[in-house]
N, C-alpha and C positions, 0 to 999 in steps of 0.2 A: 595652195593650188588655185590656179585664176578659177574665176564662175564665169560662165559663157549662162547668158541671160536665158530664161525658158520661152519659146516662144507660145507657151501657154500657160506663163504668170498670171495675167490677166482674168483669163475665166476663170482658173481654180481661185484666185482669189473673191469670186461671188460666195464661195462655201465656208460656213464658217470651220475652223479646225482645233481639235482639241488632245493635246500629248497624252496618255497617260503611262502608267507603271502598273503590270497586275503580277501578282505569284500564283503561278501556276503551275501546281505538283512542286510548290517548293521551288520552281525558276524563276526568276523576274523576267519579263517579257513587257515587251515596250511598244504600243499598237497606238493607231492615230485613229481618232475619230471625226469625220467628216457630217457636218450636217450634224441636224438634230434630232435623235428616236420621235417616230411619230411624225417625221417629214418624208411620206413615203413608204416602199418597203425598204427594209436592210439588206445589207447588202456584205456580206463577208469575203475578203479578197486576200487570195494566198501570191504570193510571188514568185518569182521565177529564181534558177541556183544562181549563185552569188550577188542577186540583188538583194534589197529591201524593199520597204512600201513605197520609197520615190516613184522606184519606175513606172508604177501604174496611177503615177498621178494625173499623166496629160488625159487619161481615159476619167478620170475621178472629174477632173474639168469643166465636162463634157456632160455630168450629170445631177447638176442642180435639181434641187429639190428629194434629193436620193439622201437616205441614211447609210453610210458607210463605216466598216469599221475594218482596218487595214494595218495588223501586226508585220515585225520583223519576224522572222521564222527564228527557232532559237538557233544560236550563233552566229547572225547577220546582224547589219544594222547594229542596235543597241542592245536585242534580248543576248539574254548570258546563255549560253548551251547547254544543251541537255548535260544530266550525269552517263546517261549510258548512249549506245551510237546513234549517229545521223543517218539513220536507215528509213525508210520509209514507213516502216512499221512505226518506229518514233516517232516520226514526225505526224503520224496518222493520230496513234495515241493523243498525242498532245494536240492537235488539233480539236479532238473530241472534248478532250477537255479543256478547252480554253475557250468554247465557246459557251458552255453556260458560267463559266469561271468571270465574266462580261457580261452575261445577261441577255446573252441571245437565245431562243426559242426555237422550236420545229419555222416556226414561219419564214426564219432568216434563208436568203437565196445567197450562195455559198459560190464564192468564182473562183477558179484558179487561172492562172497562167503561164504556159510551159512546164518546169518540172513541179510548177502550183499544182497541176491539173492531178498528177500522178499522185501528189499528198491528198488532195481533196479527193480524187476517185478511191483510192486505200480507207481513208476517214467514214466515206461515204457506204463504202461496203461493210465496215465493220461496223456499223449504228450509227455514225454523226447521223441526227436528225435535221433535216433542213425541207424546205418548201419544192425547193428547184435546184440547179447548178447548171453554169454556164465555165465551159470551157474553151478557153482562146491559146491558140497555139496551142492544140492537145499534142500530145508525146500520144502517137498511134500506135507504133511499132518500135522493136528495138531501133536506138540512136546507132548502130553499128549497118544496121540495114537502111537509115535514112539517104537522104538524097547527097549529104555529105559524109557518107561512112570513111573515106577518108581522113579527113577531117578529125571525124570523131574519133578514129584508130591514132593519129597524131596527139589527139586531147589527152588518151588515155597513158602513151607513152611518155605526155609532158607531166600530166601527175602521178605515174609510176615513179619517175625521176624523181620529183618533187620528195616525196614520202621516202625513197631511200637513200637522200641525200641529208646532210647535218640537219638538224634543226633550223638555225641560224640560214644556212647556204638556202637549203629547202625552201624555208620560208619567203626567203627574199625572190628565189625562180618562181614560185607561184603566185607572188604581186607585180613580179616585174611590166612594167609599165609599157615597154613593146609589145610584149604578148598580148597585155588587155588590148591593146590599140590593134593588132592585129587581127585581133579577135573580132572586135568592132568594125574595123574596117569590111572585114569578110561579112559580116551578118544585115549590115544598113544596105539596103535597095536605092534608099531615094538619091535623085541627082540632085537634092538642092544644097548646095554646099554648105548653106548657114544652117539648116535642119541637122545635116550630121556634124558641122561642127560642135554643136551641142547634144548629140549623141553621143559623141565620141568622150566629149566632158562627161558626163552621165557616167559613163564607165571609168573614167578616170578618178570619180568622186567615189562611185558605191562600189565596181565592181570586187573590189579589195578588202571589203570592210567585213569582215568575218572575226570571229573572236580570237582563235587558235589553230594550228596547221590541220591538224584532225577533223575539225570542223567540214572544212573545203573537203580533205580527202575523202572522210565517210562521203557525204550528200554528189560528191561525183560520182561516187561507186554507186550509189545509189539510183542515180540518174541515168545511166548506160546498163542498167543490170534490171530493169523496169518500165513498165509502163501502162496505158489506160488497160488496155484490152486485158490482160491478167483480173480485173474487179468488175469488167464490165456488164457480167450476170448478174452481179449483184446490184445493181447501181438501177433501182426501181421507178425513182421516182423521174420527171420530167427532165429531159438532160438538152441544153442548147451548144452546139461546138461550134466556133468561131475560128475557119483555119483560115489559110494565106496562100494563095496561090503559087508563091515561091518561094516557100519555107525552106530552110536549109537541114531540117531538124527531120518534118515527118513528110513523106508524100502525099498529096490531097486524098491518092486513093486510098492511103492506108485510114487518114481520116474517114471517107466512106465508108470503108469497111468496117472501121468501129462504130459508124452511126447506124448499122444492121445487126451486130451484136449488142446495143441496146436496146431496153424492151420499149423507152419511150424517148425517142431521140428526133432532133431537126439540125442540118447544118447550114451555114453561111459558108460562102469562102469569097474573101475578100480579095478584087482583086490588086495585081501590081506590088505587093509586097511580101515579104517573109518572115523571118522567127520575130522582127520589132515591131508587129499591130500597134503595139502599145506603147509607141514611140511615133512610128509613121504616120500611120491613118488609127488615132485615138477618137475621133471623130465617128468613124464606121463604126469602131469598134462599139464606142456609146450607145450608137444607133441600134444596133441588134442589142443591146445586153437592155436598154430601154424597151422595148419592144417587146424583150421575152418577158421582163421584170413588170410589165404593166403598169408602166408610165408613158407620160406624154414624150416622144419623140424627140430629140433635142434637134 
């Protein structure tokens, strides 16, 4: 598959980067570490469904001098999936444990982004220890009531399809390559034709990389059937949300309304763009996650 060049090769290249492998609960999970412990505070980053850790790189970019550490979720990317389902409860669980399973501490400041947001608020409520959490593109409300609940009724109809079709057929409709591309196409705001060109590669490269059919379909169900506001009582400690102005996914005011049912919450909303902050304006997005995190400003 051709690579359309990053136009933010450049600065992520000032950080240094490190692969690793860890077993957790018995799964091998494969997270990248940015920067060096002790350069800053840390910074734990969950990703969005059917990505991996790429897509929040052009935001990783953006913040030199930051300790990050940035797994595949299990059955993305490279980590091997769970044994039992990609439900959010799972994915909670294993979040909890995956971070001292690394070496991370109460003091680690914990991001998610998109259906990241909904694993970290679940993680968060049930004891993940952490300092702060900053959520970009929060899932505020149901996905069926968002601004594209169309959309999102069509999603669900294409992976109904997906899951009662062969294997084999299934599988190949839920990678199929127009879809992602349409998918893409509907979610990028920006006009500038070389930015989504390599957005659009972005999705051509990760969106597909999941390990087995089940995978995709649990973590959709999961993703339509959930969201912040369900843990948000519970969710104590300092919370920063990072929404988009023209998000396809959650309304600003639903965002609002979940930074009132937090007990200690601030939001941002970014203008001019939607669910891809962290494609579009990765820049902004640094800016506030710098800000909350207590570092110098990039």
């Amino acid at each position: 598959m051709k690579v359309v060049p990053s136009p933010y090769a450049a600065l992520l290249a000032r950080t240094s980067l490190t692969q690793h492998e860890t077993l957790v609960d018995g799964v091998p999970v494969s997270w990248w570490e940015y920067g060096q412990p002790g350069e800053g505070p840390t910074l734990l980053l969950v990703h969005g469904f059917r990505g991996d850790h790429h897509g929040l790189e052009p935001v990783i970019a953006y913040l030199p001098g930051v300790h990050i550490v940035a797994p595949d979720l299990p059955g993305f990317g490279l980590s091997a999936p769970l044994p039992g389902e990609h439900s959010i409860d799972g994915y909670a669980a294993w979040l909890a444990a995956f971070a001292p399973a690394v070496g991370l501490d109460a003091s680690v400041i914990v991001l998610g982004h998109s259906f990241g947001t909904i694993v970290v608020a679940a993680a968060l409520a049930d004891g993940l220890q952490a300092d702060r959490a900053i959520l970009v593109n929060p899932i505020a409300a149901p996905a069926l009531a968002g601004p594209n609940a169309l959309g999102t009724r069509l999603a669900s109809l294409y992976y109904r399809v997906g899951a009662l079709l062969p294997e084999r057929i299934g599988g190949a409709l839920l990678k199929n390559r127009l879809v992602v591309r349409g998918s893409s196409i509907v979610l990028a705001k920006t006009r500038d034709r070389a930015l989504r060109r390599w957005i659009h590669n972005q999705h051509d490269r990760y969106f597909s990389g999941y390990a087995e059919r089940r995978v995709v379909l649990e973590a959709f169900r999961a993703s339509v059937t959930h969201d912040v506001t369900e843990y948000a009582d519970r969710m104590t400690l300092p919370v920063h949300l990072v929404a988009a102005e023209h998000d396809d996914i959650t309304f600003v005011k639903d965002v609002e309304a979940l930074q009132r049912m937090l007990p200690d919450a601030t939001l941002t909303v970014i203008p001019d763009v939607g669910h891809l902050v962290h494609y579009e304006t990765p820049e902004a997005a640094a800016r506030e996650i710098a800000r909350f995190a207590g570092v110098p400003v990039p």
